[in-house]
N, CA, C and O atoms as a Maestro MAE file, in Angstrom:
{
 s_m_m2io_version
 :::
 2.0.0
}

f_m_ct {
 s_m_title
 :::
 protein
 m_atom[320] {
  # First column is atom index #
  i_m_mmod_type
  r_m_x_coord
  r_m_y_coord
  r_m_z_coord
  i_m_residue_number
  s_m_chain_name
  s_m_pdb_residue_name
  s_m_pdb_atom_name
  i_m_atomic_number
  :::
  1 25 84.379 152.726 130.834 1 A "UNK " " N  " 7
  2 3 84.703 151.779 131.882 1 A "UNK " " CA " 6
  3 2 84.469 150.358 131.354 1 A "UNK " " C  " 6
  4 15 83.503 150.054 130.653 1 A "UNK " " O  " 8
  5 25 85.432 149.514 131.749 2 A "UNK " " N  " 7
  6 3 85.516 147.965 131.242 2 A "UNK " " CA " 6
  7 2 85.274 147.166 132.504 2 A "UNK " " C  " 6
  8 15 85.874 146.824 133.522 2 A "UNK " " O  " 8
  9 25 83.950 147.027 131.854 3 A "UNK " " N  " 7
  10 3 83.254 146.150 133.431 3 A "UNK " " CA " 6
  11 2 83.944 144.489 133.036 3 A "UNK " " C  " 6
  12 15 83.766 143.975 131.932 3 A "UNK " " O  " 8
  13 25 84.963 143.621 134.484 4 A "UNK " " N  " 7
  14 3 85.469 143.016 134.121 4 A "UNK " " CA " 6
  15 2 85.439 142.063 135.340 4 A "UNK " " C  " 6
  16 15 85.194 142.433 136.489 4 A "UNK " " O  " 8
  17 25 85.831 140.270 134.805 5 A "UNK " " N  " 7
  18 3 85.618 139.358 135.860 5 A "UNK " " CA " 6
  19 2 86.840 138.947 135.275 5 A "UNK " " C  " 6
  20 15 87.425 139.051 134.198 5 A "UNK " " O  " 8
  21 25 87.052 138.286 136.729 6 A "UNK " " N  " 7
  22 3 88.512 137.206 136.601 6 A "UNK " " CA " 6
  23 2 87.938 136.091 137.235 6 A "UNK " " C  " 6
  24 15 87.235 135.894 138.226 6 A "UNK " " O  " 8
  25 25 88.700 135.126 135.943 7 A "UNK " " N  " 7
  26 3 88.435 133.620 136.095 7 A "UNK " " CA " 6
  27 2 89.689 132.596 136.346 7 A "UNK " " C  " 6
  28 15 90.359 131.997 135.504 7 A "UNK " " O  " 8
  29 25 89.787 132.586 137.741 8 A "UNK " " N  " 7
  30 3 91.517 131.288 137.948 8 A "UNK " " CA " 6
  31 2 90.932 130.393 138.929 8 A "UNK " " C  " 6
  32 15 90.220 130.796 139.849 8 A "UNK " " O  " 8
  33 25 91.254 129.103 138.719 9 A "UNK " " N  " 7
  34 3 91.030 128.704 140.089 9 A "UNK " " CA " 6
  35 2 91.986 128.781 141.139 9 A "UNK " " C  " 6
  36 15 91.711 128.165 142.169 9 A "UNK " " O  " 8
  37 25 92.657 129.179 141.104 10 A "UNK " " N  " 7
  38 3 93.892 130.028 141.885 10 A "UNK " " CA " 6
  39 2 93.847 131.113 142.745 10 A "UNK " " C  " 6
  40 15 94.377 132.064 142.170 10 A "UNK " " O  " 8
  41 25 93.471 131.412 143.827 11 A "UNK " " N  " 7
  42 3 93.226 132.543 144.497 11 A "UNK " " CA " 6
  43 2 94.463 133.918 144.450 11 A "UNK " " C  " 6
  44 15 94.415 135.147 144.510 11 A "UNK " " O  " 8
  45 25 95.481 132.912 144.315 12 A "UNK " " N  " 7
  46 3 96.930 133.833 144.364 12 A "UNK " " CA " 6
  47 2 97.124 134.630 142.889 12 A "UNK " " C  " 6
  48 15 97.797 135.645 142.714 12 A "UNK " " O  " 8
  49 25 96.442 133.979 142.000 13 A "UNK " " N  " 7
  50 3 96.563 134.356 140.982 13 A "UNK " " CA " 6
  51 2 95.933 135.362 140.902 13 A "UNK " " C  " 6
  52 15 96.515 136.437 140.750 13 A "UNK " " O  " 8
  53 25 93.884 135.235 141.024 14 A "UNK " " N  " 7
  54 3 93.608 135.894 140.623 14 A "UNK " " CA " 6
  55 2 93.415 137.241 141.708 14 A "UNK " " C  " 6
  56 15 92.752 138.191 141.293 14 A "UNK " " O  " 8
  57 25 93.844 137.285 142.717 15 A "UNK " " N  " 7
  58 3 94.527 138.260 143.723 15 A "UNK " " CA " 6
  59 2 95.394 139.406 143.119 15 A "UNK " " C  " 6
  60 15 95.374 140.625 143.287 15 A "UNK " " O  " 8
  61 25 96.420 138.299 142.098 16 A "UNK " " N  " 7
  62 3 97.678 138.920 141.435 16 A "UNK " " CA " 6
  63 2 97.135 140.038 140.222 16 A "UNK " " C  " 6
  64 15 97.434 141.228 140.120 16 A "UNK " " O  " 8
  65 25 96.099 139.087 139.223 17 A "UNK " " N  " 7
  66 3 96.043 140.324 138.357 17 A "UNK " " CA " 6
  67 2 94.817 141.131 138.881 17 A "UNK " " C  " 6
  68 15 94.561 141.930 137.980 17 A "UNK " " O  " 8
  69 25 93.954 141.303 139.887 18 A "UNK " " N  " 7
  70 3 92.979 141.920 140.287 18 A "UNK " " CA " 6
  71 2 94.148 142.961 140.765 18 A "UNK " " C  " 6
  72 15 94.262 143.799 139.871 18 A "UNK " " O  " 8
  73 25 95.132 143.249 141.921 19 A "UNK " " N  " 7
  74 3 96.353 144.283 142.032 19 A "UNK " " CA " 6
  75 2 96.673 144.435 140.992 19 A "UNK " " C  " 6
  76 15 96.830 145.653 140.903 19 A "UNK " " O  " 8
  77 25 96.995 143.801 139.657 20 A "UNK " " N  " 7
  78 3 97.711 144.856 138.588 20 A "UNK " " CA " 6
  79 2 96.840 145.531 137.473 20 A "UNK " " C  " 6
  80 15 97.080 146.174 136.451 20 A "UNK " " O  " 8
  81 25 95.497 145.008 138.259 21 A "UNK " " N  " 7
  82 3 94.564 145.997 137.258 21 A "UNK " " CA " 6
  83 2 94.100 147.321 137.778 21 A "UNK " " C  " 6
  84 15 93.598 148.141 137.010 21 A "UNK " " O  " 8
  85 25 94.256 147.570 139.110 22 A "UNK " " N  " 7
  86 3 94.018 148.503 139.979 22 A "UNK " " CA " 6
  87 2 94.893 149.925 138.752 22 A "UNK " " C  " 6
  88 15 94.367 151.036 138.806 22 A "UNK " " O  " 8
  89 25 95.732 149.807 138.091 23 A "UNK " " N  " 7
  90 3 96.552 150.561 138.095 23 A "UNK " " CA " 6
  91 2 95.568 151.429 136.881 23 A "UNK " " C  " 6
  92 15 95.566 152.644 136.685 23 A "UNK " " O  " 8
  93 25 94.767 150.382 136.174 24 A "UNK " " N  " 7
  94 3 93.639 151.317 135.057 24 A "UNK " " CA " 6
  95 2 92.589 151.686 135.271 24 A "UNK " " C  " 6
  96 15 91.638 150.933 135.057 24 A "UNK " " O  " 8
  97 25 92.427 152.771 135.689 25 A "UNK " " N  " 7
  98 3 91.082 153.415 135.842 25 A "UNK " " CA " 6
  99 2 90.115 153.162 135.008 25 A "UNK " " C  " 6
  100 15 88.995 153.454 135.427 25 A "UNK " " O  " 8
  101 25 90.180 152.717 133.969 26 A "UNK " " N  " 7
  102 3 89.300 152.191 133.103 26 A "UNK " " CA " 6
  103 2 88.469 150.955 133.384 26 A "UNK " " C  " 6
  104 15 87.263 150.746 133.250 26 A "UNK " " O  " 8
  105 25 89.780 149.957 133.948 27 A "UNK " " N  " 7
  106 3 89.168 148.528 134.154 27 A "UNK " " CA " 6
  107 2 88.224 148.659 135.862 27 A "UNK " " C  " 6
  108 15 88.513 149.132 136.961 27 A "UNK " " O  " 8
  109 25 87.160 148.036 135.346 28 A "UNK " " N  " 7
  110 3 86.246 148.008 137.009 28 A "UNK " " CA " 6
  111 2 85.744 146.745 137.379 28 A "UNK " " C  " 6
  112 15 84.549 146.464 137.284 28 A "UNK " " O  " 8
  113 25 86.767 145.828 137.876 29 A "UNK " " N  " 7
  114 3 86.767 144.265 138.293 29 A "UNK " " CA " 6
  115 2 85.251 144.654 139.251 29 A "UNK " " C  " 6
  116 15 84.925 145.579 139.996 29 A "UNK " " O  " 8
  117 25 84.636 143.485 138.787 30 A "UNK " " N  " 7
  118 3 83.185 143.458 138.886 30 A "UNK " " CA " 6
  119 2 82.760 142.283 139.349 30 A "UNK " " C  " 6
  120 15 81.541 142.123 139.286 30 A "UNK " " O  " 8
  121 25 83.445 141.338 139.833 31 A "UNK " " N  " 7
  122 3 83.362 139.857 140.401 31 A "UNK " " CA " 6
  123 2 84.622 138.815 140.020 31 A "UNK " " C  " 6
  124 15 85.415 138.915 139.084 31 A "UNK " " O  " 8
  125 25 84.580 138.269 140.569 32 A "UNK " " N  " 7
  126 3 85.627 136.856 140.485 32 A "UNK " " CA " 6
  127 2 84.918 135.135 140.693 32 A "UNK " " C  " 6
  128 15 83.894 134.675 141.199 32 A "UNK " " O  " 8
  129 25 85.719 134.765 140.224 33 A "UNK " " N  " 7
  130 3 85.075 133.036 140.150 33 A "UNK " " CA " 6
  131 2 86.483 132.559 140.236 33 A "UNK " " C  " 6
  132 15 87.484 133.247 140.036 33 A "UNK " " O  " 8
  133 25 86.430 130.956 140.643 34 A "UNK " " N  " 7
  134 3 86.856 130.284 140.679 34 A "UNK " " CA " 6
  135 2 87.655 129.206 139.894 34 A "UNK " " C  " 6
  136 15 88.793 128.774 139.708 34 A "UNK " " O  " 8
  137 25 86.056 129.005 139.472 35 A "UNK " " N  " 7
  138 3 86.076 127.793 138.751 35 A "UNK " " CA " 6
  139 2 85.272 128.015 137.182 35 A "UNK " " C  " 6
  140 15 84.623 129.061 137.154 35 A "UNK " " O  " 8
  141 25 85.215 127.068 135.694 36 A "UNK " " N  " 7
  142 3 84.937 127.712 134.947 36 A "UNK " " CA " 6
  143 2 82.468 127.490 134.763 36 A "UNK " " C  " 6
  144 15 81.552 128.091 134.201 36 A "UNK " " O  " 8
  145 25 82.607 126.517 135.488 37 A "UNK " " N  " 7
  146 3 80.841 126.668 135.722 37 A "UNK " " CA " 6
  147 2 80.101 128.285 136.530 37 A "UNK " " C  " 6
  148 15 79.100 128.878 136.128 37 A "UNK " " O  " 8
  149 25 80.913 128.641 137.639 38 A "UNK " " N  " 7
  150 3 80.536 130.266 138.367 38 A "UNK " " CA " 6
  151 2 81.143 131.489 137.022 38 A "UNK " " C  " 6
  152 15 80.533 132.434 136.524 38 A "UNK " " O  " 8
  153 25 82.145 131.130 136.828 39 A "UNK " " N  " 7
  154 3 82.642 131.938 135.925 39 A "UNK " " CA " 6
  155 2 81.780 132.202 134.682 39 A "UNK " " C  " 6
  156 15 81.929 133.254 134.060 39 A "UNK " " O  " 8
  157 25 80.621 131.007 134.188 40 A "UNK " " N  " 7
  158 3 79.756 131.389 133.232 40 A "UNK " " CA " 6
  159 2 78.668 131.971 133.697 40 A "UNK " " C  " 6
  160 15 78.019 132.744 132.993 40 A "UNK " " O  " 8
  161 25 78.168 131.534 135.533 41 A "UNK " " N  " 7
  162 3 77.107 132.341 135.726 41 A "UNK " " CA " 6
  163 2 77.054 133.625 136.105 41 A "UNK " " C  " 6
  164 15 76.120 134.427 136.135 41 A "UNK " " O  " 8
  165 25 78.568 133.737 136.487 42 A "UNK " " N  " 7
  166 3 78.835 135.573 136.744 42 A "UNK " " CA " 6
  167 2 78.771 135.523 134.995 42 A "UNK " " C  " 6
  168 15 77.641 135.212 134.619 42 A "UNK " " O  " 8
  169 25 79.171 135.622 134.531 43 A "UNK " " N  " 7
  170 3 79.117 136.022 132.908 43 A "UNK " " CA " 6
  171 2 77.783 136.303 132.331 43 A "UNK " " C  " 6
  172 15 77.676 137.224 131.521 43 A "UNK " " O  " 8
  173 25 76.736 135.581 132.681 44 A "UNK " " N  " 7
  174 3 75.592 135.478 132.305 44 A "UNK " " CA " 6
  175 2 74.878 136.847 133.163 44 A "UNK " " C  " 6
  176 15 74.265 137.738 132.575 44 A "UNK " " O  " 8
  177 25 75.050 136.816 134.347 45 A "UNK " " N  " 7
  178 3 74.770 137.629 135.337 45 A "UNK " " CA " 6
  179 2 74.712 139.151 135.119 45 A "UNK " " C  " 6
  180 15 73.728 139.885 135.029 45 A "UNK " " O  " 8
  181 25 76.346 139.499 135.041 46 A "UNK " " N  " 7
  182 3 76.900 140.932 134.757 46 A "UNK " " CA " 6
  183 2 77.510 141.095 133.259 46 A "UNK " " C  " 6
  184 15 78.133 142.112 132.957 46 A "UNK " " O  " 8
  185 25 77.333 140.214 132.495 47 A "UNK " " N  " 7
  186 3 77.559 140.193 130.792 47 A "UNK " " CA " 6
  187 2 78.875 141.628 130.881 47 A "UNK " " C  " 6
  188 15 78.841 142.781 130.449 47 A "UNK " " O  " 8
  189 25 79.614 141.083 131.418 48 A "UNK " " N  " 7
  190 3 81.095 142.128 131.462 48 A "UNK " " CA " 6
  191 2 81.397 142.511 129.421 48 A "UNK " " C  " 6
  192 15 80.948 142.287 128.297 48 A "UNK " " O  " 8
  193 25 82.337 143.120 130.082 49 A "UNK " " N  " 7
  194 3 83.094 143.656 128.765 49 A "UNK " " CA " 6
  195 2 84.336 143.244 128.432 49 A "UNK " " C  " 6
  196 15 84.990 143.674 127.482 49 A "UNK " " O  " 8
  197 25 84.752 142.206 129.399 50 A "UNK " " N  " 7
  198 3 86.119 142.095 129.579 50 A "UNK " " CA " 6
  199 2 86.140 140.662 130.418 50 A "UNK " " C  " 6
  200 15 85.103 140.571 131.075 50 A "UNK " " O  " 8
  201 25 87.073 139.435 130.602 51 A "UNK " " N  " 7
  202 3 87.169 138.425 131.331 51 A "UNK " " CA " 6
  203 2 88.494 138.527 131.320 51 A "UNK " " C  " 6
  204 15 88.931 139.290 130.459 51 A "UNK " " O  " 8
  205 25 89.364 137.936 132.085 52 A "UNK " " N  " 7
  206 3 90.750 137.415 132.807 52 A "UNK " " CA " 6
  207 2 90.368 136.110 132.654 52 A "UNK " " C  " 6
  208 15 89.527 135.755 133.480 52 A "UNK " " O  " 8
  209 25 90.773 135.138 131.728 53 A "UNK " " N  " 7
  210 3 90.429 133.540 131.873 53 A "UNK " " CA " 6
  211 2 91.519 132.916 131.667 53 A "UNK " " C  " 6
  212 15 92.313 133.197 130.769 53 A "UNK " " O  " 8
  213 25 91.688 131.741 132.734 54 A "UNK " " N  " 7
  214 3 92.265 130.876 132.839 54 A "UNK " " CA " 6
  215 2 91.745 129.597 131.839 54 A "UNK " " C  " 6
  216 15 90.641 129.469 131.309 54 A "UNK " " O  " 8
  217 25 92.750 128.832 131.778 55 A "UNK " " N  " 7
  218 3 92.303 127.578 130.508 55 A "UNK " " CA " 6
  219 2 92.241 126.445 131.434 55 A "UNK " " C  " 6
  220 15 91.060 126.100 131.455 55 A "UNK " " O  " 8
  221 25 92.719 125.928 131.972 56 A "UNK " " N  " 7
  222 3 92.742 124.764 133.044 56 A "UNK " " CA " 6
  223 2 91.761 124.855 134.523 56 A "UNK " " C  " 6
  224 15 92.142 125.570 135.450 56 A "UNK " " O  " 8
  225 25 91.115 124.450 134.569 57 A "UNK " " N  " 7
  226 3 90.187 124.787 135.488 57 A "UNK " " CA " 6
  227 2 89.164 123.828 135.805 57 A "UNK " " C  " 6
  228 15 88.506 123.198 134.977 57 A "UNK " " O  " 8
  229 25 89.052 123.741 137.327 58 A "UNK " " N  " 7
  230 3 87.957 122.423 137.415 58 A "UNK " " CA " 6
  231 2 86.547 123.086 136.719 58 A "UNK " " C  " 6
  232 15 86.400 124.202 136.221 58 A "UNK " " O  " 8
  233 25 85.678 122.097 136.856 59 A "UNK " " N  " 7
  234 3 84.201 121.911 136.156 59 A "UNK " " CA " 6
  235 2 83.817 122.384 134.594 59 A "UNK " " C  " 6
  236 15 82.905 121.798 134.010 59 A "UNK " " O  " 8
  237 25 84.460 123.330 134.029 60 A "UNK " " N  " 7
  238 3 84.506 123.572 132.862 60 A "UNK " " CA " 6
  239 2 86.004 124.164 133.065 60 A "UNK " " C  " 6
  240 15 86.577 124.843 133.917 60 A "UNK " " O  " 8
  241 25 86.380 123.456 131.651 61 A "UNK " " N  " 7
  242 3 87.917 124.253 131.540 61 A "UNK " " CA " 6
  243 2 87.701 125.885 130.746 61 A "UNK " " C  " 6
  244 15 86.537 126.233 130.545 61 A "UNK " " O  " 8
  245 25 88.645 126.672 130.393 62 A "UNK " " N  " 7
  246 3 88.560 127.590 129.574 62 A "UNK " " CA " 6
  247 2 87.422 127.833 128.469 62 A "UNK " " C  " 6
  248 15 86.439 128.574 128.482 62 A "UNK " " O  " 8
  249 25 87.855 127.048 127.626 63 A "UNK " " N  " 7
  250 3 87.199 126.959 126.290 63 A "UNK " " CA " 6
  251 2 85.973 126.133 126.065 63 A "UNK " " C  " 6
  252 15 85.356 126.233 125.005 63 A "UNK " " O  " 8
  253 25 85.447 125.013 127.378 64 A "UNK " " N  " 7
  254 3 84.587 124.877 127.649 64 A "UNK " " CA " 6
  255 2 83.767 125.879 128.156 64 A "UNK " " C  " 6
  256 15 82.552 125.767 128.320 64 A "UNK " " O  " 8
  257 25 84.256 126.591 128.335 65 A "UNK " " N  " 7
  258 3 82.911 127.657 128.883 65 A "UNK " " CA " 6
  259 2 82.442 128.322 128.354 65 A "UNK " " C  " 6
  260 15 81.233 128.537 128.268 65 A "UNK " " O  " 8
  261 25 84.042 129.236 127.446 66 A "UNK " " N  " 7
  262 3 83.601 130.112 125.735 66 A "UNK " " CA " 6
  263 2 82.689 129.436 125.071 66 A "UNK " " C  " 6
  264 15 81.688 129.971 124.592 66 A "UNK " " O  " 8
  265 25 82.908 128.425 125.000 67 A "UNK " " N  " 7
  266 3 81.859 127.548 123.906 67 A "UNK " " CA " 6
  267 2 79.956 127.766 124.479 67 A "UNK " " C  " 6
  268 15 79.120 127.801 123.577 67 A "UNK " " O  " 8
  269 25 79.552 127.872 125.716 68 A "UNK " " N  " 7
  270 3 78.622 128.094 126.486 68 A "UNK " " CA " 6
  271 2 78.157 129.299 126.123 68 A "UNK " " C  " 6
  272 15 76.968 129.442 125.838 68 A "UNK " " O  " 8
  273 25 79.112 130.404 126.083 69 A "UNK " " N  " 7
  274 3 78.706 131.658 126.659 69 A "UNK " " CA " 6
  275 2 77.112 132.013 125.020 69 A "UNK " " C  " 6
  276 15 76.681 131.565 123.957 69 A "UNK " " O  " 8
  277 25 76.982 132.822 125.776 70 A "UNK " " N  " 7
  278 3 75.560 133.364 124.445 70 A "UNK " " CA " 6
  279 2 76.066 134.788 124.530 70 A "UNK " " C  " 6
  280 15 76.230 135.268 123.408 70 A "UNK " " O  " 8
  281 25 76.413 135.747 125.699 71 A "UNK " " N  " 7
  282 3 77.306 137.169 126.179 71 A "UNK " " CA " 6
  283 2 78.927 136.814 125.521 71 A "UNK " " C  " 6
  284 15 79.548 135.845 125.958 71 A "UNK " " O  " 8
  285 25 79.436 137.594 124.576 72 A "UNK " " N  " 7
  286 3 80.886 137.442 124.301 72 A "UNK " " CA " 6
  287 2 81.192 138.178 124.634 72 A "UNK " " C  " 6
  288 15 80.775 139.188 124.069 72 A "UNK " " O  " 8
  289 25 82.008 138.357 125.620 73 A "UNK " " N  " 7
  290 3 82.992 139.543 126.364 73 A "UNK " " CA " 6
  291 2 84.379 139.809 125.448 73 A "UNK " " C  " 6
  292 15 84.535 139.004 124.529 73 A "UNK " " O  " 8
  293 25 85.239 140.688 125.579 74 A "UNK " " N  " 7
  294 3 86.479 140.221 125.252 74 A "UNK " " CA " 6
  295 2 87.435 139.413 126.057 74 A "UNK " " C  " 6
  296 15 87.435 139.524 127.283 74 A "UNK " " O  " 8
  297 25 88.289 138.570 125.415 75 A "UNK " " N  " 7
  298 3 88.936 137.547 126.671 75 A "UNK " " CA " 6
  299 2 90.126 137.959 126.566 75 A "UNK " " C  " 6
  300 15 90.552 138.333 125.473 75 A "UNK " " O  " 8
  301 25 90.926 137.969 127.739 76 A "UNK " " N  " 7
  302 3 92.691 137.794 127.765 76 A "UNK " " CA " 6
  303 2 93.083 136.397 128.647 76 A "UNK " " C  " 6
  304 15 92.876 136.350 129.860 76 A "UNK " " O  " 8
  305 25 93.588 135.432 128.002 77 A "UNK " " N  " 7
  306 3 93.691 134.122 128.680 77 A "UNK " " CA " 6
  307 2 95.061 134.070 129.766 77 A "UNK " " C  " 6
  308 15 96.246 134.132 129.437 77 A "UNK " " O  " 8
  309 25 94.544 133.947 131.037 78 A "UNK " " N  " 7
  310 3 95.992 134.179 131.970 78 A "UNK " " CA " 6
  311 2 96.470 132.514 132.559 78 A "UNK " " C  " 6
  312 15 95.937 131.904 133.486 78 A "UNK " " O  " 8
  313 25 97.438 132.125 131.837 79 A "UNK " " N  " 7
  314 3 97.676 130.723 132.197 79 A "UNK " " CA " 6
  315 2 98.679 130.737 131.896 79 A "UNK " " C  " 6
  316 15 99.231 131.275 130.937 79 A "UNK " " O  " 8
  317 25 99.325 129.661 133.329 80 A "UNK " " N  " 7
  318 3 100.826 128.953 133.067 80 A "UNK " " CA " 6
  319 2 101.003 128.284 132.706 80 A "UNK " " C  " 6
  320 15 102.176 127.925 132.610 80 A "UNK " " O  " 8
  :::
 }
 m_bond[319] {
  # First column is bond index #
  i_m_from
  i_m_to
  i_m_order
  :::
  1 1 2 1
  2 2 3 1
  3 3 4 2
  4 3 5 1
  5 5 6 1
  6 6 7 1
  7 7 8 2
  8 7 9 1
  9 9 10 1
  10 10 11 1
  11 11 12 2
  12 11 13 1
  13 13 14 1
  14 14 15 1
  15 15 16 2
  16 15 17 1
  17 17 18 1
  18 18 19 1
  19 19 20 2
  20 19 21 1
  21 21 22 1
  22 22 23 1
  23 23 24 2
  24 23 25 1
  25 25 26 1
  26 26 27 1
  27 27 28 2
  28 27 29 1
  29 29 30 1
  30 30 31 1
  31 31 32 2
  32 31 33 1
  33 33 34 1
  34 34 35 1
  35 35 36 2
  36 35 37 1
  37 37 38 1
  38 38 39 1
  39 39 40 2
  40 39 41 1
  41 41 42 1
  42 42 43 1
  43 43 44 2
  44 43 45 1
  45 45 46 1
  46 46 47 1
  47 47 48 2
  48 47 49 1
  49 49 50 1
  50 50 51 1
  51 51 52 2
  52 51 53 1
  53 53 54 1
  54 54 55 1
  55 55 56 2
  56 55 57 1
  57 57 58 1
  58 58 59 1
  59 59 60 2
  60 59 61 1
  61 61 62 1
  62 62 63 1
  63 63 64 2
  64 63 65 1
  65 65 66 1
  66 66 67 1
  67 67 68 2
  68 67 69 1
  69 69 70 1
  70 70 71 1
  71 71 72 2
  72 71 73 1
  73 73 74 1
  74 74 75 1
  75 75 76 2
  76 75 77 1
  77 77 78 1
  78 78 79 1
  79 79 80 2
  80 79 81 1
  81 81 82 1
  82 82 83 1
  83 83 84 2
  84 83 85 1
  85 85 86 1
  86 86 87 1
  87 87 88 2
  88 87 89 1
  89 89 90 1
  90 90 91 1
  91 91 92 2
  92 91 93 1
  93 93 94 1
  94 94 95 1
  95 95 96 2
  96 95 97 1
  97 97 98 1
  98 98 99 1
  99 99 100 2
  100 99 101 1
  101 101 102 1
  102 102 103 1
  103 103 104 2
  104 103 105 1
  105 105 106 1
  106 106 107 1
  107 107 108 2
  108 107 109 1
  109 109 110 1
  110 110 111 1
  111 111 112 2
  112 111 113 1
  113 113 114 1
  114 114 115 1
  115 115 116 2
  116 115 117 1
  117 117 118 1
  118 118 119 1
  119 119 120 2
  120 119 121 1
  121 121 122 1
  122 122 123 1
  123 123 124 2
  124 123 125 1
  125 125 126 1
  126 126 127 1
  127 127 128 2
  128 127 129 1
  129 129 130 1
  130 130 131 1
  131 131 132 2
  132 131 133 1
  133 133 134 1
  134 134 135 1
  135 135 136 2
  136 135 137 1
  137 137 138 1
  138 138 139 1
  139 139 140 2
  140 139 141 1
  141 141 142 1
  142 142 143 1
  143 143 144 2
  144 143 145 1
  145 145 146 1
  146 146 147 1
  147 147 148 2
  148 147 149 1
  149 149 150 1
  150 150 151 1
  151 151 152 2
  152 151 153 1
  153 153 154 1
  154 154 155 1
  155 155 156 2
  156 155 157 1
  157 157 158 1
  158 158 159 1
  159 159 160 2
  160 159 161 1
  161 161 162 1
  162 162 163 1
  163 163 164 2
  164 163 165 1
  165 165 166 1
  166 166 167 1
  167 167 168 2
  168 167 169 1
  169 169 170 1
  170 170 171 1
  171 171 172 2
  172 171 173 1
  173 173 174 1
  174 174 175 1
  175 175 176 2
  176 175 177 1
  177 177 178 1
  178 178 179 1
  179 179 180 2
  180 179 181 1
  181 181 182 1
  182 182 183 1
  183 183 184 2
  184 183 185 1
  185 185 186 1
  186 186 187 1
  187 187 188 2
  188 187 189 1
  189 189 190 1
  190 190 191 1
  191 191 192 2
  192 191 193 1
  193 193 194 1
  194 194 195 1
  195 195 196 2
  196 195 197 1
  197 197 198 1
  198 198 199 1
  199 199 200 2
  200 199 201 1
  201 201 202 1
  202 202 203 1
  203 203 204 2
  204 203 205 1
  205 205 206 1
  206 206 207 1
  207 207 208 2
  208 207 209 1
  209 209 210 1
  210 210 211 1
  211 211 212 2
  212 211 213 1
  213 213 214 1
  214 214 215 1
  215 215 216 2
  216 215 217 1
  217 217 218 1
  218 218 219 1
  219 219 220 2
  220 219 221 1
  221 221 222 1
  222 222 223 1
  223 223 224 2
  224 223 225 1
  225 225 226 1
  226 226 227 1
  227 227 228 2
  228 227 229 1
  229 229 230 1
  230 230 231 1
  231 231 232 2
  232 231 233 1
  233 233 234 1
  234 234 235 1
  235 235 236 2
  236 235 237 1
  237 237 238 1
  238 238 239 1
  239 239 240 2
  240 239 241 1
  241 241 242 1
  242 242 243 1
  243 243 244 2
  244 243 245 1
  245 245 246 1
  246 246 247 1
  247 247 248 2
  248 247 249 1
  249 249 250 1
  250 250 251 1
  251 251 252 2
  252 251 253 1
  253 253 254 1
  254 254 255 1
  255 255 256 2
  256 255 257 1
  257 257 258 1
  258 258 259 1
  259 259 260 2
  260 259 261 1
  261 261 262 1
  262 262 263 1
  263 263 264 2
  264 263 265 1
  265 265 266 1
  266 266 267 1
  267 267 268 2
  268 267 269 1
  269 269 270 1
  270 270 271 1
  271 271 272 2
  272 271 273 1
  273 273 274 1
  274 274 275 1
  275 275 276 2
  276 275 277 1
  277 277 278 1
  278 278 279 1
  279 279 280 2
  280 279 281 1
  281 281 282 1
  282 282 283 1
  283 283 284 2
  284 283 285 1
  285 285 286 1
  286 286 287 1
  287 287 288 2
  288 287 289 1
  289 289 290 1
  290 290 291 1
  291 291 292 2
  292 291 293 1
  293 293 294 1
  294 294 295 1
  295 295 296 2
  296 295 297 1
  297 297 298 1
  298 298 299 1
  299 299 300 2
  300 299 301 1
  301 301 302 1
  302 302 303 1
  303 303 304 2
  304 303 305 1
  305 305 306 1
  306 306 307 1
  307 307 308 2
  308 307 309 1
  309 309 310 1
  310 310 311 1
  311 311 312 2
  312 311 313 1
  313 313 314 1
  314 314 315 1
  315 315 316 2
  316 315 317 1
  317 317 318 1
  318 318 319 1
  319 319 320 2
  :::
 }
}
């Protein structure tokens, strides 16, 4: 099981891939954030296996936050 958080500040978004992850029994969405400052303290929190990250994002962008983390999850970056 791929304990996993999604990071958009987009609700529609991350709505969108939280439904298209439903489809893997594997993946087990484990919290959501917003923005990229919650997104490091869920990270810190539940040290997932897996993130959904957005790059544009108020308070820390994307790669501002990677740069933070001390937990490296694997990332898939979901941005338009």
């Amino acid at each position: 099981m791929w304990k996993t958080i999604v990071i958009d500040d987009e609700q529609l978004a991350r709505q969108r891939i939280k439904r298209l992850l439903k489809a893997y029994d594997e993946i087990d969405v484990i919290a959501e954030a917003q923005d990229g400052g919650k997104g490091l303290e869920l990270i810190h929190l539940h040290l997932p296996d897996l993130i959904f990250l957005d790059i544009e994002m108020p308070v820390l962008n994307g790669f501002e936050m990677l740069a933070k983390l001390t937990h490296q999850p694997k990332v898939v970056f979901t941005t338009a």
